[in-house]
Steps between C-alpha positions, in 0.01 A plus 500: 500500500846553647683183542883432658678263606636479839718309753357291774700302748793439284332441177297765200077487470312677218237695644259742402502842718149610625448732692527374823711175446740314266330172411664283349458299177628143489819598307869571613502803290338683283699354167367150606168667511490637148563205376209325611158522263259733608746678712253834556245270634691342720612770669246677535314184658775422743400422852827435635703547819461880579812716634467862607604818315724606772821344452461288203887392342454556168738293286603616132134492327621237257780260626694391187301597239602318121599836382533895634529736197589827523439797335758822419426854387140496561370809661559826292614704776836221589564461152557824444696612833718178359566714218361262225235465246189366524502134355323362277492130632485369849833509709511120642733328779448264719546418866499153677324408839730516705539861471092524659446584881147584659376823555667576831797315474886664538640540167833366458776783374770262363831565629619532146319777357566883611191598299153342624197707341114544570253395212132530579292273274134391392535117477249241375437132565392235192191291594485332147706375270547694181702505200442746200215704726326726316364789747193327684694189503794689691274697687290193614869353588560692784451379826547861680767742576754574802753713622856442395829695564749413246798566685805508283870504542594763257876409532495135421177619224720739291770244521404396123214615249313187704293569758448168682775468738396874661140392507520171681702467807296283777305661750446860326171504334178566746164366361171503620367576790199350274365411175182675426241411252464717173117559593623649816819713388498469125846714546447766242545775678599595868820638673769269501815611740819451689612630809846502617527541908179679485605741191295452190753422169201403265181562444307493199168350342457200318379657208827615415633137416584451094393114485224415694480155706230337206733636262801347661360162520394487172842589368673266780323242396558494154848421623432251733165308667437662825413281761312549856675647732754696269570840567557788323628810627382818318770735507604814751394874514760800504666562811772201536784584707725439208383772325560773769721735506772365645318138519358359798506154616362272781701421841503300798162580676339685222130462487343478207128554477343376170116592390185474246187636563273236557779231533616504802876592553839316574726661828846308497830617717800466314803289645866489375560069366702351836795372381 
C-alpha cells in the first residue's frame, strides 16, 4: 500500500493512494493511524471520501511524530568523500517536528545560515512499538519507508562537535510524498538521488548503506522504545554540496528534486526566511 497524509479544506486526512484516487482513512494523519490496532487492516479496508490524484496537498507524511532520529556517516561513498573512517556504531541525532514539511512544500533557508546543504535519504516509519528488537521484531516494526531530504545548515552544524542545532531549523526537512509498505518496496536496493535545478549531485544504490534500516531499529531501540509514527532517517549518499570543491549551497529559488526508486520523490523550491 502507499499511504499519506494530506490537507483538505484547512485541515490533514490520512489516506491511502490508489491508483486513481486518495481515499481517505478516518484519521487526521497517518501517526494517529499507526496507533490504532490493526492499523494494516484498516487501511487497506477503508472506504472513505475519495480525492483525485491530480492536485492532492500533501502535508508532511507524519505531523509531529514522538521522535525523528537521524542517522550520520551511513553510506560508504559520503563517509569517505567526508574524509573519515568507517564507524563502527551508528551515528545518531535527532530532529524535532517542526523541522517536517510535505513533499512539495518551499523549504525555508533561514536568514541566519550562509551554508544550507542537500541530503538525500531512505527514511522509515514505526508501526509497532519495540524495545530491545531483535531482527524480525525490528523488521516486523516497520510500517514502510519514504523519501526524506535532510537539509542541513552546515554553518550553524559545525558550530560545535553537536550536530543538532544544524540539523533542525523549522521548515527544512521534506518527507514523503508517501509511506509505502515493506511488501511493496522492501527498500533494499534501488537508486536513491538528488537533483539540484535539474543537475544530478547524488546518486547511488541502497546497497551501499553500512547499517541497514532492521539493523538500525534494533540498535535504536535498545536505546529507547520506538513508538508509531517515529521516524528514522537513514543517512545520505556522497555528493553533498559541502563536500565540493569549493562547497556548494542552496539559494533563493533553488529547486531541489529528491528521489527513491519505488518511493516516490520530494520536489521543494527553496526560499530565503522573511524577516
Amino acid at each position: 500500500m502507499k499511504l499519506a497524509t494530506i490537507r483538505v479544506a484547512g485541515r490533514t486526512r490520512a489516506v491511502r493512494v490508489d491508483a486513481d484516487a486518495a481515499v481517505e482513512l478516518g484519521t487526521a494523519d497517518l501517526v494517529e493511524l499507526l496507533r490504532t490496532p490493526d492499523w494494516r487492516d484498516a487501511a487497506a479496508a477503508a472506504d472513505g471520501p475519495a480525492h483525485p490524484l491530480d492536485g492532492l496537498d500533501y502535508a508532511p507524511l507524519v505531523t509531529m511524530p514522538e521522535k525523528i532520529i537521524c542517522v550520520g556517516q551511513n553510506y560508504r561513498n559520503h563517509i569517505k568523500e567526508m574524509g573519515r573512517e568507517l564507524p563502527a556504531y551508528p551515528t545518531l541525532f535527532a530532529k524535532y517536528g517542526r523541522s517536517l514539511i510535505g513533499a512539495y512544500d518551499d523549504v525555508v533557508l533561514p536568514a541566519v545560515s550562509e551554508a544550507m546543504d542537500w541530503e538525500a535519504e531512505l527514511a522509515l516509519v514505526i508501526g509497532t512499538e519495540v524495545r530491545n528488537a531483535d531482527e524480525d521484531e525490528a523488521r516486523a516494526a516497520i510500517a514502510g519507508y519514504t523519501v526524506l531530504n535532510d537539509v542541513t545548515a552546515r554553518d550553524w552544524q559545525y558550530r560545535t562537535l553537536q550536530w543538532l542545532q544544524g540539523k533542525t531549523f523549522e521548515h527544512t526537512t521534506p518527507i514523503g510524498p508517501w509511506l509505502v509498505t515493506p511488501d511493496e518496496a522492501p527498500a533494499t536496493s534501488g537508486e536513491m538521488s538528488c537533483e539540484v535545478d535539474g543537475e544530478v549531485m547524488q546518486s547511488t544504490d541502497l546497497a551501499d548503506i553500512l547499517f541497514t534500516p532492521v539493523e538500525l531499529v534494533s540498535y535504536i531501540s535498545t536505546i529507547i522504545t520506538l513508538a508509531p509514527g517515529d521516524v528514522v532517517a537513514t543517512g545520505t549518499p556522497g555528493g553533498v554540496g559541502h563536500a565540493r570543491k569549493p562547497p556548494r549551497y542552496l539559494a533563493d529559488g533553488t529547486v531541489v528534486t529528491t528521489r527513491i526508486e519505488g518511493l516516490g520523490e520530494c520536489r521543494n523550491v527553496c526560499r530565503l526566511e522573511k524577516a
